[in-house]
N, C-alpha and C positions, 0 to 999 in steps of 0.2 A: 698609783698615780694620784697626785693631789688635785686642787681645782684648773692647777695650770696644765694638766698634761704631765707626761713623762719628758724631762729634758735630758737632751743625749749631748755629752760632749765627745768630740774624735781628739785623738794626739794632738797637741801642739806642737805644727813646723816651726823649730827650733834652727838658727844658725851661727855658726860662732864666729865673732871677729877678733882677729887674733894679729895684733900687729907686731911684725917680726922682732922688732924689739923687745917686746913684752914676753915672745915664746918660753925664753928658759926660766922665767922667776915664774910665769903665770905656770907652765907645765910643772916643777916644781912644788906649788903652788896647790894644784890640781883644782886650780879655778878657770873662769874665764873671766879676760877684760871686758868683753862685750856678747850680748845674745842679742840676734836681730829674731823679734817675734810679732805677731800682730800688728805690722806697719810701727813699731816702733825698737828701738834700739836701748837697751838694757846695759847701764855700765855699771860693772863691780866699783865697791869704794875704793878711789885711788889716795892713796897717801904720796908726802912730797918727799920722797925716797930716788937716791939718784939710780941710776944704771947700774951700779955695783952692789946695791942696797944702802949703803950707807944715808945716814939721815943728817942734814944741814943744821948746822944750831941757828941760822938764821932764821925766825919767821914767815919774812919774806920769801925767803930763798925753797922755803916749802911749800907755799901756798903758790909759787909759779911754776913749781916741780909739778905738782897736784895736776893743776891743770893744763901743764904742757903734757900729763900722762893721758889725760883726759883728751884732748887734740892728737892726739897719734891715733888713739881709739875711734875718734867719729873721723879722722880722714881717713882711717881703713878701711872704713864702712861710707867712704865717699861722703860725708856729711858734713858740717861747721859747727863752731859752738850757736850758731844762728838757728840750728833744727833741736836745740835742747829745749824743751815745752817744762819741767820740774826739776832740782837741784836740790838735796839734803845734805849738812855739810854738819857734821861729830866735829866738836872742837874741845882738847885739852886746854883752858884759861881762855875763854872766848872773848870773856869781857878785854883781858890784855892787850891780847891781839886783831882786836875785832877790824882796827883803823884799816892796817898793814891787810889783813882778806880781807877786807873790803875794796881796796886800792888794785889787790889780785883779781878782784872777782870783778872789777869793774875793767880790766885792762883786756878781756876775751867777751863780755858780753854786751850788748846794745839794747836797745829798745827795738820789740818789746822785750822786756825780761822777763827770763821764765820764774815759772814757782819756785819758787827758796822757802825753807823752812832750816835754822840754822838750829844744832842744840847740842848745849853745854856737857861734857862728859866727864868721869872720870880717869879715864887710859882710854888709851886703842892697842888694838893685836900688837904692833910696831914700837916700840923701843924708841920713845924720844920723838915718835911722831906728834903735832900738834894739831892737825887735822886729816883727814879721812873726810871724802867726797864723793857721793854718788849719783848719777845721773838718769835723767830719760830722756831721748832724743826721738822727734819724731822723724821717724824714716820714709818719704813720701814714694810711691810705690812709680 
């Protein structure tokens, strides 16, 4: 034991939200779209990939894919993009397309807005994806 004592941590009650859309890519996947842990809620990065998988050459049309994957996930878990508290957002050509996500990312969020940290990458996992998105929602008990 150091000057603080002995610190004990127990398991972490972990729970998964799993919106039925999401089931066969995320179980495939062998991810989850969402963990609700510690009065907050935990979203994998979502890319703007339709229902089939296929990826949009529009910009636009992927940045409001992103986040309409992102809104299936906190309305499963009973929440809005109003309880997201931070925002991290992978972009392939950020500078490019910065305009077009930003006009997405302002079309789901209000004041106040949460933390955003945006940053510029070379690829994502995804084939043609141009951003990858991931969130923390606070989940009030």
């Amino acid at each position: 034991a150091g000057p603080l004592g002995r610190l004990v941590f127990g398991p972490v009650s972990k729970t998964l939200v799993m919106p039925p859309a999401a089931r066969d890519t995320a179980g495939a996947a062998r991810m989850s779209p969402g963990i609700l842990a510690g009065g907050f809620l935990f979203l994998t990065g979502m890319t703007g990939s339709g229902p089939d998988g296929t990826m949009p050459e529009a910009p636009q049309a992927q940045f409001r894919a992103a986040f309409a994957k992102i809104g299936l996930v906190l309305a499963e878990a009973g929440l809005s993009f109003d309880a997201v508290v931070e925002m991290t957002s992978y972009h392939v050509g950020l500078r490019q397309h910065f305009e077009a996500f930003d006009t997405a990312r302002l079309e789901v969020f209000a004041e106040p807005y949460p933390a955003w940290t945006a940053v510029e990458v070379a690829g994502l996992r995804r084939p043609k994806a141009l951003v990858e998105i991931r969130a923390i929602a606070r989940a009030d008990p």
